[in-house]
VOPAGU-2260 file (C-alpha; in pm, 1 decimal, decimal comma):
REM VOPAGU-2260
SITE   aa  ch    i         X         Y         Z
SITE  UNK   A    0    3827,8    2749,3   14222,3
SITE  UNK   A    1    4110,9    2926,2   14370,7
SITE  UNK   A    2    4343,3    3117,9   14212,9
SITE  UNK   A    3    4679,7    3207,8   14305,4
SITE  UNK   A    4    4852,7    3500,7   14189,1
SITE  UNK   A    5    5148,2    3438,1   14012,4
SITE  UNK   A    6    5449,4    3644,5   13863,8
SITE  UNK   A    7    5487,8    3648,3   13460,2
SITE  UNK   A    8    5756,9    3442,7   13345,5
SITE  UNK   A    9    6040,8    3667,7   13308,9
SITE  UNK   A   10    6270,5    3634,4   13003,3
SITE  UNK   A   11    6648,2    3729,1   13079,6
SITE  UNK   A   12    6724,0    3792,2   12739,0
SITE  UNK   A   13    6422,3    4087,7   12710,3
SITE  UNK   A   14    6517,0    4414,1   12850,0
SITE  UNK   A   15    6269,5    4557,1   13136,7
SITE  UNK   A   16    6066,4    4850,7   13020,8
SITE  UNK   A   17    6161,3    5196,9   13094,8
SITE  UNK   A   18    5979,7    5299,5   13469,9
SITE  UNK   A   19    5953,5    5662,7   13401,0
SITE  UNK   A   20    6008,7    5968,9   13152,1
SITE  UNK   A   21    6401,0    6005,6   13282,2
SITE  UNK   A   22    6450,1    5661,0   13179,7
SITE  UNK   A   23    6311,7    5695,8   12854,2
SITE  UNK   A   24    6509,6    5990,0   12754,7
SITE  UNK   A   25    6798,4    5881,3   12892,8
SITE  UNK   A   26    6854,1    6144,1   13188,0
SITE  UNK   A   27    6853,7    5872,5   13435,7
SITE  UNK   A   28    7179,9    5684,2   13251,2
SITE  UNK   A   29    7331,3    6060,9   13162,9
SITE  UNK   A   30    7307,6    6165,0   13579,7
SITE  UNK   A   31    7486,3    5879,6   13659,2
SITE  UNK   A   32    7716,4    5861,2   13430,5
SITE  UNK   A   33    7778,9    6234,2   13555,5
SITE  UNK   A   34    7797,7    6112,7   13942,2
SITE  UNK   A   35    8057,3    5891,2   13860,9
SITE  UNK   A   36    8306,1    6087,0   13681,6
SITE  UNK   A   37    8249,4    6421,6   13816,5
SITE  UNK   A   38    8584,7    6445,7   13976,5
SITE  UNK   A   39    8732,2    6385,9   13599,6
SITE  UNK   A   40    8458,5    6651,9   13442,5
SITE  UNK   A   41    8538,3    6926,7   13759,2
SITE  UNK   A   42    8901,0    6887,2   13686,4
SITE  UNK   A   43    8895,1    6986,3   13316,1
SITE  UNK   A   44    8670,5    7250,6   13361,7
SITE  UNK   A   45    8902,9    7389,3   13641,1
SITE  UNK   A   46    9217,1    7355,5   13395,6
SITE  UNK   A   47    9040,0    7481,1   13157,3
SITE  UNK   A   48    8987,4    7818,0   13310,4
SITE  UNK   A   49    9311,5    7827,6   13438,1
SITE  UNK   A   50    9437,0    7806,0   13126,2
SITE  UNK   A   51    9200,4    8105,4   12929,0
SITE  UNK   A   52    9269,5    8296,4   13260,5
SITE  UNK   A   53    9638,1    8264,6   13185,7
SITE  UNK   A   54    9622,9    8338,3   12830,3
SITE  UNK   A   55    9374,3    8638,0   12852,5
SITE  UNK   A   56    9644,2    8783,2   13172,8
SITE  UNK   A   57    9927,6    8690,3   12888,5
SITE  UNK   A   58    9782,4    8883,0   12610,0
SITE  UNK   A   59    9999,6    9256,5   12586,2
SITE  UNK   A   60    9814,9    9505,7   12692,7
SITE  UNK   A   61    9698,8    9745,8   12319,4
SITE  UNK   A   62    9589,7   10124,7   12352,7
SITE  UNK   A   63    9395,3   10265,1   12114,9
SITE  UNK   A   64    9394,5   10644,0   12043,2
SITE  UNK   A   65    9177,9   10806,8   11812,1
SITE  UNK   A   66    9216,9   11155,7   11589,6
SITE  UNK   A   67    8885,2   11267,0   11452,9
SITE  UNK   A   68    8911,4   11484,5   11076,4
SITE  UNK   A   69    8624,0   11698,1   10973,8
SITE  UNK   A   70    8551,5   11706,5   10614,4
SITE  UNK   A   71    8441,2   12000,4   10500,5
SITE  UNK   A   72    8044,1   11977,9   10488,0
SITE  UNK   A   73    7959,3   12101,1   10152,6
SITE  UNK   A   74    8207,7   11876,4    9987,9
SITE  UNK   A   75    8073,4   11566,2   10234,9
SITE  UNK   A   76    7720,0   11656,7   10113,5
SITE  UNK   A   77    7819,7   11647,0    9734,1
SITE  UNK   A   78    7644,9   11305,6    9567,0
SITE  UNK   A   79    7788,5   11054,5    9403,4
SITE  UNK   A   80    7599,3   10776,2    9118,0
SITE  UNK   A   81    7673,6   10420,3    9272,2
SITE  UNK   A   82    7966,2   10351,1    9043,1
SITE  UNK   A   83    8111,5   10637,0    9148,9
SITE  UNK   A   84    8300,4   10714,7    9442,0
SITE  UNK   A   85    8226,6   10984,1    9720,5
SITE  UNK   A   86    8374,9   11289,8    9836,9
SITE  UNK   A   87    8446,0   11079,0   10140,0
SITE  UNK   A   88    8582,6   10777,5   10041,0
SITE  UNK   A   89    8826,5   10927,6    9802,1
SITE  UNK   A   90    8947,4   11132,7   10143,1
SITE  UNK   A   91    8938,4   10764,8   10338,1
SITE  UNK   A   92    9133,4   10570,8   10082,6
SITE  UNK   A   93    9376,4   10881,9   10040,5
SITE  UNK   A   94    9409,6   10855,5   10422,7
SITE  UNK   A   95    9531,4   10482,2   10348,1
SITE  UNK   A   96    9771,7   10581,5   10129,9
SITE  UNK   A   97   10148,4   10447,2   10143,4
SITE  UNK   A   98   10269,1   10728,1   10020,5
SITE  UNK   A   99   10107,5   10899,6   10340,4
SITE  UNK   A  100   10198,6   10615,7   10571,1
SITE  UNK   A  101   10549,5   10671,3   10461,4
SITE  UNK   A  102   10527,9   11058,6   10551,8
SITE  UNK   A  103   10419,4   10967,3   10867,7
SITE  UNK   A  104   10705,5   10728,5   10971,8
SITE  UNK   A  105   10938,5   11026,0   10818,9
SITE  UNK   A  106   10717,0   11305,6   11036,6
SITE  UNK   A  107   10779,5   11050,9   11346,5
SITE  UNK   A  108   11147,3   10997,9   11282,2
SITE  UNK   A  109   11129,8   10625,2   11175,3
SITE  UNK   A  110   11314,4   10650,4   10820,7
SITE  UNK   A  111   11607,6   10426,6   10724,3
SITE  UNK   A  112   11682,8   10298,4   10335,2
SITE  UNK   A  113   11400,0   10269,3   10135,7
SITE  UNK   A  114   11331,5    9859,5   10218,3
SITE  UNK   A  115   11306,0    9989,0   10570,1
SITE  UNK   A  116   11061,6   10259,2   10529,5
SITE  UNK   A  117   10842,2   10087,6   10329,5
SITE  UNK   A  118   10795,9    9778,6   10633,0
SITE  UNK   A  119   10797,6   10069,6   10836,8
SITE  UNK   A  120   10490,3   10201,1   10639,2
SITE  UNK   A  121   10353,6    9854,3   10624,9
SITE  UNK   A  122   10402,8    9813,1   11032,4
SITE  UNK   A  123   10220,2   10173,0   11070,5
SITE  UNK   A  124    9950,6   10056,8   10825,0
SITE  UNK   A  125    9873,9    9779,6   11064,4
SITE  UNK   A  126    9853,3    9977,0   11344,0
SITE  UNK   A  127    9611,4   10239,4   11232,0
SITE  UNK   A  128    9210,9   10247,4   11063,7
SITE  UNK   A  129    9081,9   10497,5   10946,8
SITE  UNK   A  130    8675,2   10496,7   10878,6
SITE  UNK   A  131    8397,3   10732,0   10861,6
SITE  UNK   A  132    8249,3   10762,2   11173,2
SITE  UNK   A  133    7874,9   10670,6   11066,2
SITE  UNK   A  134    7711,1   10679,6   10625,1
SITE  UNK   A  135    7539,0   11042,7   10707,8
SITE  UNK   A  136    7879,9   11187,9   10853,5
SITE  UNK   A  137    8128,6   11427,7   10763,7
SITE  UNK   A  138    8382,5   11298,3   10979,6
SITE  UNK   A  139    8665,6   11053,9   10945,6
SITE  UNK   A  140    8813,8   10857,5   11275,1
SITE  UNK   A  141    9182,9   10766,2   11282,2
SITE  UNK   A  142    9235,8   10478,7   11534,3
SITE  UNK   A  143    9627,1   10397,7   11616,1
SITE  UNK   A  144    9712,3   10072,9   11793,9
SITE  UNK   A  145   10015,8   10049,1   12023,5
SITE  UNK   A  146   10117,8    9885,3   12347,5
SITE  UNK   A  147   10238,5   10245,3   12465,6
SITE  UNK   A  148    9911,1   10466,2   12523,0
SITE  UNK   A  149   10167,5   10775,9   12476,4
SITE  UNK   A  150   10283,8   10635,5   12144,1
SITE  UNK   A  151    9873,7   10563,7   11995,1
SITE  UNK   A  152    9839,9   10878,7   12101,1
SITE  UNK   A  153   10101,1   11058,3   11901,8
SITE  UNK   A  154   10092,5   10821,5   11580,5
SITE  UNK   A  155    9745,4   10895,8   11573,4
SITE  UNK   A  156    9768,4   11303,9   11633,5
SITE  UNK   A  157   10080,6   11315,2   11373,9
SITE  UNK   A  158    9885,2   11130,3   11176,9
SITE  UNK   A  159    9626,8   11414,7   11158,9
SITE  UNK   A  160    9835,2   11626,6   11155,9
SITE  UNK   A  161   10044,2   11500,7   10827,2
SITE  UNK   A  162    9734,0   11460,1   10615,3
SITE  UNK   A  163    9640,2   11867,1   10730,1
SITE  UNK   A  164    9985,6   11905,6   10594,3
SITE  UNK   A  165    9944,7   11737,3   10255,9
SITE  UNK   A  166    9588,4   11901,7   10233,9
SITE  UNK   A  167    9749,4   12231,0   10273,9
SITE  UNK   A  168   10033,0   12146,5   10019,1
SITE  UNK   A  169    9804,6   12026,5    9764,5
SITE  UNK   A  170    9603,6   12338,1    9782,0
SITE  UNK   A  171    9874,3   12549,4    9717,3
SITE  UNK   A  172   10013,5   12388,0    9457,0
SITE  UNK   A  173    9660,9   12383,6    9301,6
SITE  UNK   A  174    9654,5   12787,6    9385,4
SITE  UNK   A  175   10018,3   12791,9    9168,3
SITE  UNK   A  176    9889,6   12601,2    8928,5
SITE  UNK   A  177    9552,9   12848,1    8876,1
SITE  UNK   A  178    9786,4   13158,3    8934,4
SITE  UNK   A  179   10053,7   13049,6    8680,0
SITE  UNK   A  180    9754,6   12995,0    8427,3
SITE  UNK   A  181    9593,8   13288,1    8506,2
SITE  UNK   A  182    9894,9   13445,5    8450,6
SITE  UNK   A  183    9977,0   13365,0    8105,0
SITE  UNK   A  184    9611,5   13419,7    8043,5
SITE  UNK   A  185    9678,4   13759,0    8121,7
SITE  UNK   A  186   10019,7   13813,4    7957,7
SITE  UNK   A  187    9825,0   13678,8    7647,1
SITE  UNK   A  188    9539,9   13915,1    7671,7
SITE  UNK   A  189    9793,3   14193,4    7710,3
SITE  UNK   A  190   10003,0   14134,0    7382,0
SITE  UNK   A  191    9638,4   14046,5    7189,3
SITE  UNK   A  192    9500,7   14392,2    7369,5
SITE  UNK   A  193    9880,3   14585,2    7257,2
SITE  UNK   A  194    9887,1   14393,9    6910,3
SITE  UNK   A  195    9497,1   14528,0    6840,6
SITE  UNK   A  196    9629,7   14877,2    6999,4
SITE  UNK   A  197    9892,5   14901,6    6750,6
């Protein structure tokens, strides 16, 4: 009997099977698809770049200067319970202060009315952190922002140097407080002592 080879009968309406592993995942269809249009895709990935290029170059250029405070150790070291707060972060949120951002636009020459030093204070506020340096430290960064690296560099140095100030004030009033008390403690003791004498 002879036999002749012939081809299946092929159904235009079935799809062919897929030849290979590309073709069943697709990666055949996706790298033409690619070869096609890859004048279009180059294009937007070139304008693209141009344009985060041009808006990175755009951006203003910001300087950041930074004044480091030293608490004083022993009263760093001093522990607080959890509901509490430390040593440090009552010096931090002090440093935060309006009442101290408005000394420092005064110390820097920036006062006007009142409605203009206080968006004065709030501009300065924005332009300055302040933050422990690291949880087992004593010491206390202050970071000013500013476009001039001169001007970051004094806000943040005045700065310092107006929270020294208000340390220094509010030690000696303390020290007039304690002396004024200690005084009439004494004037008292004197009149009891001169009453008993008598």
């Amino acid at each position: 009997m002879n036999m002749v080879n012939k081809e299946p009968f092929s159904d235009p309406t079935r799809k062919a099977a897929p030849r290979g592993l590309a073709d069943m995942l697709g990666l055949t269809s996706a790298v033409n698809m690619f070869r096609r249009r890859q004048w279009l895709i180059t294009g937007i990935g070139l304008g693209a770049a141009v344009v985060t290029f041009a808006v990175i170059m755009l951006q203003p250029t910001v300087y950041t200067a930074t004044s480091l405070l030293m608490l004083n150790p022993q009263l760093a070291a001093t522990s607080a319970s959890p509901q509490q707060t430390t040593p440090i972060e009552a010096e931090i949120a002090l440093l935060r202060s309006p009442a101290l951002m408005n000394e420092l636009a005064a110390a820097l020459g920036m006062q006007g009315n009142d409605v203009q030093t206080a968006g004065l204070a709030a501009d300065l506020a924005s332009a300055i952190t302040v933050q422990q340096r690291d949880s087992n430290s004593s010491i206390i960064e202050v970071r000013a922002r500013s476009a001039d690296p001169a001007r970051a560099q004094l806000i943040a140095n005045t700065y310092a140097d107006v929270y020294l100030a208000s340390q220094v004030n509010m030690g000696a009033g303390a020290a007039l407080s304690q002396n004024s008390t200690l005084s009439r403690r004494l004037a008292e003791l004197r009149e009891d002592a001169q009453a008993k004498q008598d």
